[in-house]
C-alpha positions in Angstrom: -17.9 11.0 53.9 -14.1 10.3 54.3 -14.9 6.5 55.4 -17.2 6.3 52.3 -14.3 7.8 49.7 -11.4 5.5 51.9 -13.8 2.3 50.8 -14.3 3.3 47.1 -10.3 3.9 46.7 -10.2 0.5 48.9 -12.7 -1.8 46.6 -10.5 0.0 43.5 -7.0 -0.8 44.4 -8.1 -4.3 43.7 -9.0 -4.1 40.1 -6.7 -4.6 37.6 -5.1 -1.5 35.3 -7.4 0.0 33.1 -4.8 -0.1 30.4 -3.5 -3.1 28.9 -0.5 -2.9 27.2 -1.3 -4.3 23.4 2.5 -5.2 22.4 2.6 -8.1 24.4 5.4 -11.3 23.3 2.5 -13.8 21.8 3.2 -17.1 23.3 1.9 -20.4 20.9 -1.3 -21.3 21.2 -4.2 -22.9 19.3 -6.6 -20.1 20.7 -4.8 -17.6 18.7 -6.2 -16.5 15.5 -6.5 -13.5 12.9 -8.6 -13.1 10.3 -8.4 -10.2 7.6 -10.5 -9.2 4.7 -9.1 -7.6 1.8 -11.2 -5.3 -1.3 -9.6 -3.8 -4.3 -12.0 -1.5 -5.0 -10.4 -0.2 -8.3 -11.5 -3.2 -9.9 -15.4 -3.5 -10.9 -16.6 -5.6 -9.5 -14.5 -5.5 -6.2 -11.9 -8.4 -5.5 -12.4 -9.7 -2.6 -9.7 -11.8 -0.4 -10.7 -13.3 3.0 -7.3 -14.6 5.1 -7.5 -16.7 8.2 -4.7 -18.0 10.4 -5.2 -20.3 13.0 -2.9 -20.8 15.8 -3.2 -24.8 14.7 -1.7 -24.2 11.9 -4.2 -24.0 9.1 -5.0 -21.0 6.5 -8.4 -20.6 4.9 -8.0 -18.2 1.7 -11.2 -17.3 0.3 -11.0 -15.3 -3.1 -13.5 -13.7 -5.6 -15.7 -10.9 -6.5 -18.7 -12.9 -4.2 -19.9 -11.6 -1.2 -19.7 -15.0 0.3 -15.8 -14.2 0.1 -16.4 -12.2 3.5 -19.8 -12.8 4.4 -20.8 -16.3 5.0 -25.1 -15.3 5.5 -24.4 -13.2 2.1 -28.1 -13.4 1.0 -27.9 -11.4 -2.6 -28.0 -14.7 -4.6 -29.5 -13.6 -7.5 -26.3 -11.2 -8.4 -23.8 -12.4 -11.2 -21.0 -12.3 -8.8 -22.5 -15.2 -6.2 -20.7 -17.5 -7.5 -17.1 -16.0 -7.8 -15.5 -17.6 -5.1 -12.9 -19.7 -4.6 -11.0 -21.4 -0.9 -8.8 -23.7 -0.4 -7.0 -24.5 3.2 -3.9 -25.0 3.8 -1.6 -25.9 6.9 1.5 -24.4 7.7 4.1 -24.9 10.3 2.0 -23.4 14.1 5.7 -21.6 14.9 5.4 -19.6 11.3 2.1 -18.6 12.3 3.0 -17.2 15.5 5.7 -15.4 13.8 3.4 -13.9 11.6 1.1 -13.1 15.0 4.3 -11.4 16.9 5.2 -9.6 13.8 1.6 -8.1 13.9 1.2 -7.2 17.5 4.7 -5.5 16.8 2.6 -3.5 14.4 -0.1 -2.4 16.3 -2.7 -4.6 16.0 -4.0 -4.9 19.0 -3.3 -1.4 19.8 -7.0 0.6 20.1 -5.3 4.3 20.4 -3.8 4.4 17.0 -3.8 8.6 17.5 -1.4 10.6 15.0 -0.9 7.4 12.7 -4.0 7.9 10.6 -3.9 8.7 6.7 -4.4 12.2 5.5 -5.3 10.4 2.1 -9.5 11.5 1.5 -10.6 8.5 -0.8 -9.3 5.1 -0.6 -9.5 2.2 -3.3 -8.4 -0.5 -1.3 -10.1 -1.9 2.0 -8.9 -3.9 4.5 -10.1 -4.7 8.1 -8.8 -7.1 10.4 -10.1 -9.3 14.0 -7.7 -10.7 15.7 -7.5 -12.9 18.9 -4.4 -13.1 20.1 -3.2 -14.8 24.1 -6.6 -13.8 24.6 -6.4 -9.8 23.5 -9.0 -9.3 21.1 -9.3 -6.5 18.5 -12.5 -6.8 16.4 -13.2 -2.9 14.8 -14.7 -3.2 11.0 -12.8 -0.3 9.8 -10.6 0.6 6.9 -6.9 0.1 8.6 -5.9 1.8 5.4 -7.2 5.2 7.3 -6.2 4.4 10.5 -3.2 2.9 10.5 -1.9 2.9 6.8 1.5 1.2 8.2 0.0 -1.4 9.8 -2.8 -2.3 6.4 0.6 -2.7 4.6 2.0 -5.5 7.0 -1.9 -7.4 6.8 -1.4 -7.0 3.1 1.6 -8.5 3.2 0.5 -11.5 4.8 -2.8 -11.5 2.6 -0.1 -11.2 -0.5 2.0 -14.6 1.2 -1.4 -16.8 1.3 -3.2 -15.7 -1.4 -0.9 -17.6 -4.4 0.4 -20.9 -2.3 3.4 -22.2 -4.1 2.6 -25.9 -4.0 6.1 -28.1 -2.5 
């Protein structure tokens, strides 16, 4: 029985931690990416704003009240709102982005135990949700960071509010 335990703690001191440390320094890197969806829910029908960076450079804004805003195999095409949308793309400077993708893992992004940082707040007009791949780390819930991490939903607003009304140069 001992030999048997000695060989599991063995075959086990050869795997890696089973905590990864999510505020890591992001190096640059076209693999790196983050994509957030944004709903004002106030408004009837809801605003919707897709966001998504690309460690390349370019930033695809998607705007509207359709659900093809944030869901490309939307299939309700018979509602007044299908054709609400509007994108354009844009590119931007790779070092800004990764800026922008330190500045967010400095945040919590790609932190999975967000304990005592949720919202005591009980209804919530606003959504938004964000998946993120960053020097391969991946965070990919499709829940209201509002509630979870209500710090956090203000920094991806603020990067939703820097893309969504491009001052053209």
């Amino acid at each position: 029985m001992k030999k048997i335990l000695a060989l599991a703690l063995l075959s086990l001191a050869g795997c890696g931690p089973f905590w990864v440390d999510p505020y890591i320094t992001v190096e640059e890197s076209q693999l790196n990416w983050v994509h957030i969806h944004y709903y004002n829910m106030a408004r009837k029908p809801a605003r919707r704003i897709s966001v998504y960076l690309s460690g390349t450079g370019l930033v695809e804004v998607k705007k509207g009240t359709s659900e093809l805003v944030s869901n490309d195999f939307a299939k309700r095409y018979k509602e007044d709102s299908w054709g609400n949308i509007r994108s354009f793309r844009i590119q931007v400077d790779p070092a800004h982005l990764n800026n922008i993708f330190q500045n967010l893992v400095n945040h919590g992004v790609l932190d999975r135990e967000k304990t005592g940082k949720a919202s005591k707040k009980d209804e919530f007009n606003r959504f938004i949700a964000v998946k993120a791949n960053i020097c391969a780390n991946m965070y990919s819930d499709n829940e209201n960071i509002f509630e979870v991490d209500p710090d956090l939903a203000e920094h991806l607003l603020d990067v939703v509010r820097e893309f969504e009304n491009p001052s053209l140069k």
